[in-house]
C-alpha positions in Angstrom: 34.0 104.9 109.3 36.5 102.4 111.1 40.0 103.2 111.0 42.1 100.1 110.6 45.2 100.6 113.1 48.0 100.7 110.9 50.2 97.9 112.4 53.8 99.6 114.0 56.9 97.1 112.7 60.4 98.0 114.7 62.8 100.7 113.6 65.7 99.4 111.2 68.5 101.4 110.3 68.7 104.7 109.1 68.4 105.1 105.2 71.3 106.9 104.3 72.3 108.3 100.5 75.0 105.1 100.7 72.3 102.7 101.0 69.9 104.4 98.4 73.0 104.3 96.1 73.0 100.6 96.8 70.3 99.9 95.9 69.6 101.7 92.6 70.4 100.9 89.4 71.9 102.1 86.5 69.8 105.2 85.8 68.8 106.6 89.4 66.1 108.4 87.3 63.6 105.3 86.7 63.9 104.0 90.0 61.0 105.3 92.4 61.2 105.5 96.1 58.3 102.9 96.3 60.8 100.6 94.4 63.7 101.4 96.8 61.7 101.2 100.1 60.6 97.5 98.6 64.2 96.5 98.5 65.6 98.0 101.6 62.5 97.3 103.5 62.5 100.1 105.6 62.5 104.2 106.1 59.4 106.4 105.2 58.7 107.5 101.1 60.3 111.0 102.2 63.5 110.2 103.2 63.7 108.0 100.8 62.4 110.7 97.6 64.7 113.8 99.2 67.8 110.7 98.7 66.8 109.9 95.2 66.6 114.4 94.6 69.9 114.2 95.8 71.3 111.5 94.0 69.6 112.6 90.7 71.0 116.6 91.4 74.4 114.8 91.4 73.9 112.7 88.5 72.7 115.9 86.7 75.3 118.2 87.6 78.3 115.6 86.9 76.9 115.1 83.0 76.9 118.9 82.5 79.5 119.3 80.1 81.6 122.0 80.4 80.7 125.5 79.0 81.8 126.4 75.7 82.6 129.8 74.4 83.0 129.7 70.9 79.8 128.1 70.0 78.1 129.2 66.6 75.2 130.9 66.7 72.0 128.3 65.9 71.0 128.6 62.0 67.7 130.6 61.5 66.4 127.8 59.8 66.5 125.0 62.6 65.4 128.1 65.0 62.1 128.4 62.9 61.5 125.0 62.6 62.4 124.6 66.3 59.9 127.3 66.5 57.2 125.8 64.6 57.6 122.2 66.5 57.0 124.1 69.8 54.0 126.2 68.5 53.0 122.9 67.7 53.6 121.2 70.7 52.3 124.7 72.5 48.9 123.9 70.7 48.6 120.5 71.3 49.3 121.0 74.9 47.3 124.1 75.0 44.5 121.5 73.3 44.7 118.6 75.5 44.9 120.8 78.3 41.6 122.6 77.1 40.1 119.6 76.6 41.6 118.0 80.4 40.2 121.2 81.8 36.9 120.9 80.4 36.4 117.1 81.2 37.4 118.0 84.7 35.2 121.1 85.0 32.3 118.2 84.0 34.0 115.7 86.2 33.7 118.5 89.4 30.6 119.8 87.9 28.8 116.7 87.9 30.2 115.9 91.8 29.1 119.5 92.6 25.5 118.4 91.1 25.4 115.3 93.1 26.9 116.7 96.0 24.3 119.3 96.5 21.7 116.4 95.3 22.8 114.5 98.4 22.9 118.0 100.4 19.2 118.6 99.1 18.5 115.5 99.9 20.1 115.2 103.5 18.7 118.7 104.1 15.0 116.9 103.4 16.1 114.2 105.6 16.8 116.5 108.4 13.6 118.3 108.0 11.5 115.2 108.0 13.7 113.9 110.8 13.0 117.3 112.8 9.0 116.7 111.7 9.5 113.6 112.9 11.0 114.8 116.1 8.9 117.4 116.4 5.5 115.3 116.2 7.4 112.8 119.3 8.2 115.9 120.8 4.5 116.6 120.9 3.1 113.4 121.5 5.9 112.9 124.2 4.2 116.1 126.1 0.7 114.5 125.4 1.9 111.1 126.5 3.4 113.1 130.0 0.3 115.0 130.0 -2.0 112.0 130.1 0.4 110.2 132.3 0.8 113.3 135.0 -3.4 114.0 134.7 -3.7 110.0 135.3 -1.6 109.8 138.3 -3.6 112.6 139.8 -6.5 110.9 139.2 -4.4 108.4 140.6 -3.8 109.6 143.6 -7.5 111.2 143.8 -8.7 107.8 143.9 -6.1 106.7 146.7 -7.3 109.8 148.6 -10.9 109.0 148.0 -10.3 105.2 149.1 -8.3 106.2 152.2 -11.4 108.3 153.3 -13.7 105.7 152.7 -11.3 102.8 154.2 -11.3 105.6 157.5 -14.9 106.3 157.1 -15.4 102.4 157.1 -13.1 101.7 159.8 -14.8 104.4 161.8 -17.8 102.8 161.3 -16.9 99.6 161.9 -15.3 100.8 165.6 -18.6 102.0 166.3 -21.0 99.4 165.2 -17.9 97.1 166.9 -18.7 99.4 170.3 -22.5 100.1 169.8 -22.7 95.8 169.6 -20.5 95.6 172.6 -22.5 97.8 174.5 -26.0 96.1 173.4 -24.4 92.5 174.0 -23.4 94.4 177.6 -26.9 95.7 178.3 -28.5 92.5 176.8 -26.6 90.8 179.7 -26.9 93.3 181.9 -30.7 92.8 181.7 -30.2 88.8 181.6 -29.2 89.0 184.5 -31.5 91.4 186.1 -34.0 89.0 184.5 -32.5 86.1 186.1 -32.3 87.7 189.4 -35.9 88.5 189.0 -36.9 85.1 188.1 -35.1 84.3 191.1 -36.9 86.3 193.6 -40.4 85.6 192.0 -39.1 81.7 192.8 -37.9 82.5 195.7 -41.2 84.4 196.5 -44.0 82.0 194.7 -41.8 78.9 197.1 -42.5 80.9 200.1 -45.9 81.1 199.0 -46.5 77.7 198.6 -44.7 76.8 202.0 -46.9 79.4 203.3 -50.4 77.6 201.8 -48.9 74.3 202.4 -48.3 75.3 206.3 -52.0 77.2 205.9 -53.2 73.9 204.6 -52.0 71.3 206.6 -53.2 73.6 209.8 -56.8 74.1 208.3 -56.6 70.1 207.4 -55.2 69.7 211.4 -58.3 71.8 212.3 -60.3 69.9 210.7 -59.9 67.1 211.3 -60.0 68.0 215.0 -63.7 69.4 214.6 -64.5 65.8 213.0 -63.0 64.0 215.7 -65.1 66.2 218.1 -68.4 65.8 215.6 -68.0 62.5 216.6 -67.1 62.2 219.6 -70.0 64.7 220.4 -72.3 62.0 217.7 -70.9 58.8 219.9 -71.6 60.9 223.1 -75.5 61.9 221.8 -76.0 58.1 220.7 -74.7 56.7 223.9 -77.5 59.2 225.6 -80.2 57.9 223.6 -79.2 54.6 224.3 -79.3 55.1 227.7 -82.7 56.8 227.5 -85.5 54.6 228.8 -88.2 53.7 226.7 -91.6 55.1 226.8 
C-alpha cells in the first residue's frame, strides 16, 4: 500500500477555551469539534474536544439548580409507571441490543469465514508457490549440473585439442626439420653430383686432348712413312728408269 504524505500546513495560534467560546453557538452541546476546527481553521480534534468537555462541564454545573431540602417524596404511582417505562425501555434496549449483537456476531462471523477462506486460500498459494519453488529449486540444481558436467566436458575437449594442437605442432617441427635435412642432403649430394660431373668432364676433356695429341702424332707418323713410301717408290722408279734395256 502507498501512503499519501499528509501535507504539513504552518502552525497558527494556540486554540484556547476563549477562542472555542467564540466560536460556538448557542448550545455548546450540538456543536462538534469537527465543526469548530472548520471555523477556526486550525488546532488538532483533541484539543479542540477536551475545550468543548470543558465548556459543556461549565454549562452543566452553572444550570444545576440549587439543592432543595423539603422536596416531597415522588407519588408511588408515577414511580411505577416510571418503573414500567424503563422496564420497557430496558427491554427494548435489551432487544435491539440482542438483535445488534447477533447481526454483529454474523457480521464478524462471516469476516472470520472469509478471512480464514483467504487464509486457506493464501496458505494453498504458499504451498503451490513453495511446489513451485521447489521444482526450480530442482531443476536449478539440474540446470547447474548439466552446466558444471558441460563445462568439464568443456574443458576435456580444450585439453584434448591442446594435445593434439602440441602433438601437431610437434609434428609439424619435425617433418619442418626432417624436410630441411632432406632438402640439405639433396643438395648436399647435388653438389657432390655436380662436382662429379665435373671431374668426369674434366677427365673425359683430358681424354680427348690425350687421343687428339695421340691422333695427330699417329696421323704426323703417318704421313711421314707415306712421304718415305714414296720417296722410296720415286727412288725404285728412277732405278728402273735408269736400268738399261736388255
Amino acid at each position: 500500500m502507498t501512503l499519501t504524505p499528509t501535507p504539513t500546513s504552518t502552525p497558527g495560534p494556540v486554540v484556547t477555551l476563549e477562542s472555542v467560546r467564540a466560536v460556538l453557538a448557542a448550545d455548546p452541546s450540538a456543536t462538534s469539534a469537527a465543526r469548530v476546527r472548520a471555523v477556526l481553521g486550525r488546532g488538532s480534534y483533541e484539543t479542540i474536544q477536551r475545550c468543548l468537555d470543558a465548556i459543556r462541564a461549565e454549562t452543566a454545573t452553572a444550570a444545576v439548580p440549587e439543592t432543595v431540602t423539603d422536596t416531597p417524596p415522588v407519588p408511588v404511582a408515577l414511580l411505577q409507571a416510571a418503573q414500567a417505562q424503563v422496564q420497557q425501555a430496558w427491554a427494548h434496549a435489551h432487544a435491539q441490543a440482542q438483535a445488534a449483537t447477533a447481526q454483529h456476531t454474523l457480521r464478524i462471523t462471516a469476516e472470520r469465514d472469509a478471512a480464514l477462506a483467504r487464509s486457506a486460500a493464501l496458505v494453498e498459494d504458499v504451498e503451490s508457490l513453495s511446489t513451485q519453488c521447489d521444482e526450480l529449486g530442482a531443476e536449478t540444481g539440474a540446470a547447474l549440473a548439466q552446466a558444471e558436467q558441460a563445462q568439464a566436458q568443456a574443458q576435456e575437449w580444450e585439453r584434448a585439442l591442446a594435445q593434439v594442437q602440441a602433438q601437431a605442432q610437434q609434428q609439424a617441427q619435425q617433418q619442418a626439420q626432417a624436410l630441411a635435412q632432406a632438402q640439405e642432403q639433396a643438395q648436399e649430394q647435388a653438389q657432390a653430383q655436380a662436382q662429379e660431373w665435373e671431374r668426369e668432364r674434366e677427365r673425359t676433356a683430358a681424354a680427348a686432348a690425350l687421343a687428339k695429341a695421340e691422333a695427330a702424332a699417329a696421323q704426323g707418323a703417318l704421313q711421314a712413312e707415306l712421304e718415305r713410301l714414296v720417296h722410296m717408290l720415286a727412288d725404285l722408279r728412277a732405278g728402273l728408269l735408269q736400268r738399261p734395256a736388255a
